[in-house]
C-alpha positions in Angstrom: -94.0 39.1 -46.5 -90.5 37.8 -45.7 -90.3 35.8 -42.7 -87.1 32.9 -42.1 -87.5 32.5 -38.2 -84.4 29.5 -38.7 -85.2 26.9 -36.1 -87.3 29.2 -33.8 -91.1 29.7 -34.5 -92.1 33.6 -35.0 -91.4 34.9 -31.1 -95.2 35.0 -30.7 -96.7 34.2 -26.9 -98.4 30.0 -27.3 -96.7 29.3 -30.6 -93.6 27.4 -30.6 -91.1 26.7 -33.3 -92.7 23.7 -34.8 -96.6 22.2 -35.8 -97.9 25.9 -35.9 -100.0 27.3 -38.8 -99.9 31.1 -40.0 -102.2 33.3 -41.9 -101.4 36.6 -43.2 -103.9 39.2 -45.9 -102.9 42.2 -47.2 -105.1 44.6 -49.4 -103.7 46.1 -52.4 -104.5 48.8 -54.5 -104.1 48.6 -58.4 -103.9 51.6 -60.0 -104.4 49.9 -63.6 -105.3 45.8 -64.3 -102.0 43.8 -65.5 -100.9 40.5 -65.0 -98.9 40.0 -62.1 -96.2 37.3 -60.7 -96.7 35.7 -57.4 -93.3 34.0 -55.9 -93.7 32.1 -52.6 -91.0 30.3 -50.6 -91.1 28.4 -47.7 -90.3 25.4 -45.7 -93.0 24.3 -45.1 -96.3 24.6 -46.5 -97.6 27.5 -48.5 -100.6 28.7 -50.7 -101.6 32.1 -52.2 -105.1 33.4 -53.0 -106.9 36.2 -54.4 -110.1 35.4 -53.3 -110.2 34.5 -49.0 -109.0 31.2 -50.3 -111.8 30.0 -52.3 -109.2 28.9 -54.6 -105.5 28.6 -54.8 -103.7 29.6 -57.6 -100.2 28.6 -55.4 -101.0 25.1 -53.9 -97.6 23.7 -52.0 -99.0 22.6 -48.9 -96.6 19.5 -48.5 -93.6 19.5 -45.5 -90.8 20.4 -47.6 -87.2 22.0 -47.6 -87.3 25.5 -48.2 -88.5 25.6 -51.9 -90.2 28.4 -54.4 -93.4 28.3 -56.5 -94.0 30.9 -58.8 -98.0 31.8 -60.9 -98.5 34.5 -62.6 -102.1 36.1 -62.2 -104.3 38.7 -63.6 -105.5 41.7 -60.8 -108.1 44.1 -61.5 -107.7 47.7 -61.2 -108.5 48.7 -57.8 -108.0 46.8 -54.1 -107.4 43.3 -54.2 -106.9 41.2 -50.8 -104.3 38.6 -51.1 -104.3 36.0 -48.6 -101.4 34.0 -47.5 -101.5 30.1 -45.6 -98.5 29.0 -44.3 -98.1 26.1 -41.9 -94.4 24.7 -40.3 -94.2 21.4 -39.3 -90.6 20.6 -38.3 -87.2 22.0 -38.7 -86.5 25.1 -41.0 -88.9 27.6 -41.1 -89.5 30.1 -43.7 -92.4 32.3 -45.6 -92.2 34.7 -48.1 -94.4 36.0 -50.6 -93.7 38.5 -53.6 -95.2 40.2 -56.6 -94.6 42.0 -59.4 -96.1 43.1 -62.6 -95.0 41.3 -65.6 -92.8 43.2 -67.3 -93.6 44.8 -70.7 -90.9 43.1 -73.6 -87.9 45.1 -73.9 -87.7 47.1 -76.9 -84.4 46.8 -77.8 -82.4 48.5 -80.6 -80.0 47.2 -83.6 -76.9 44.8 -82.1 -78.8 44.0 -79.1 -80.4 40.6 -77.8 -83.5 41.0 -75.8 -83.8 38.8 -73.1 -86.4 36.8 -71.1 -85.9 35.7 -68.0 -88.1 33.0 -66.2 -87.8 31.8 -62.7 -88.2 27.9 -63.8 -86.8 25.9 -66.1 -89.2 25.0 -68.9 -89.6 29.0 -70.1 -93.0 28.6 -68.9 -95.3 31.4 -68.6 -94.6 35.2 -68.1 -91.4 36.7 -67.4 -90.3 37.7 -64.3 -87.5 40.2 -65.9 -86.8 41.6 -69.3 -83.8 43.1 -70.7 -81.5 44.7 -73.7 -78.6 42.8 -73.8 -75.6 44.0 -75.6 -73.6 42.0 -78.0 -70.3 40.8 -76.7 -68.1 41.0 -79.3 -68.1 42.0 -83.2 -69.2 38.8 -84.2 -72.8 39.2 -82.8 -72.7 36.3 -80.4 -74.0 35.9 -76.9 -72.0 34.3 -74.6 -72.4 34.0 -71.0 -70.3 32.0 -68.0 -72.1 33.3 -64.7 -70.3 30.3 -62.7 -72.2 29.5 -59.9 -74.1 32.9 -59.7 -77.1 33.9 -61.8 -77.8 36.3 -64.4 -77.9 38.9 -61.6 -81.3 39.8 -62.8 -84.2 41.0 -60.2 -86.2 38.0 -59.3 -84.0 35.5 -60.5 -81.8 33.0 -58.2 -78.7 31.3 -59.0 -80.3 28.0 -59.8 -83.7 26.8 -61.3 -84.3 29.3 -63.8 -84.4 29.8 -67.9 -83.9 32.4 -70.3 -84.6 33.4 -74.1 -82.5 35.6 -76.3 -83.5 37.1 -79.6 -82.1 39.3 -81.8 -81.9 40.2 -85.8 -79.5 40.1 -88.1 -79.3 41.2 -91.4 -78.4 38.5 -93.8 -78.9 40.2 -97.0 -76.5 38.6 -98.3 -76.8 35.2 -100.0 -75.1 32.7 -98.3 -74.0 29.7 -95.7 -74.6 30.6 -92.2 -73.4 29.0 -88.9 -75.2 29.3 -86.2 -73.0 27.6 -82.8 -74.2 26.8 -79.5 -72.6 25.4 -77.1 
């Protein structure tokens, strides 16, 4: 679902560009259960359920700039009907819904980090993305400078996001260790 009609409503016969609601349902089909995670943007209000909207397990029905919420929820094997609210009040107007199995954690091997990425900022709940990252130089650190841009990671924006690294070293030897971050 990916709709940014801009300043126009949706080009539909009696609805205009502003104070109109929307509600869309789709019907999946889940080959095996997993955890799944949900993003939904939109200026302006938006909520997601899995249930005909019993309950919401996305609740952003505010006016609002275009913003993003994110859940991650658990789908049985089989079809599952996801329903989609969206109203526009004034102004911008955008809706768009996405989802994605959680990935499995990377499996990385010796002299790489693996990596978590999470599309807010507190590394709260599953991650959208998982990688290998290779070391950057002989010293074993990490070190990224993506600017303005983002990780360039599926999912993932420029802004608003978080990420964890791990890794092992072998520190069989007795000693002092440093560890910088900067």
């Amino acid at each position: 679902l990916s709709y940014d009609w801009g300043l126009n409503g949706p080009g539909v016969s009696g609805i205009g560009a502003d104070r109109f609601s929307a509600r869309f349902t789709t019907t999946v089909d889940v080959s095996t259960a997993a955890k799944y995670n949900f993003s939904a943007t939109s200026d302006d209000g938006i909520r997601v359920s899995l249930d005909g909207g019993n309950t919401w397990f996305i609740d952003d029905w505010s006016d609002h700039a275009p913003r993003t919420s994110s859940a991650t929820e658990n789908l049985p094997a089989g079809e599952t009907t996801i329903t989609v609210e969206y109203y526009q009040d004034g102004g911008g107007a955008v809706v768009q819904t996405s989802w994605a199995p959680v990935p499995a954690p990377a499996t990385c091997s010796a002299g790489q980090w693996s990596a978590e990425y999470y599309p807010n900022m507190n590394l709260s709940g599953d991650p959208t993305a998982t990688a290998c990252e290779d070391f950057h130089s002989t010293s074993e650190q990490l070190s990224y400078d993506w600017g303005l841009n983002g990780p360039g990671v599926s999912g993932i924006g420029a802004d608003r996001f978080s990420a964890r690294f791990t890794t092992t070293v072998d520190v069989s030897t007795a000693a002092t260790y440093t560890l910088p971050a900067t």
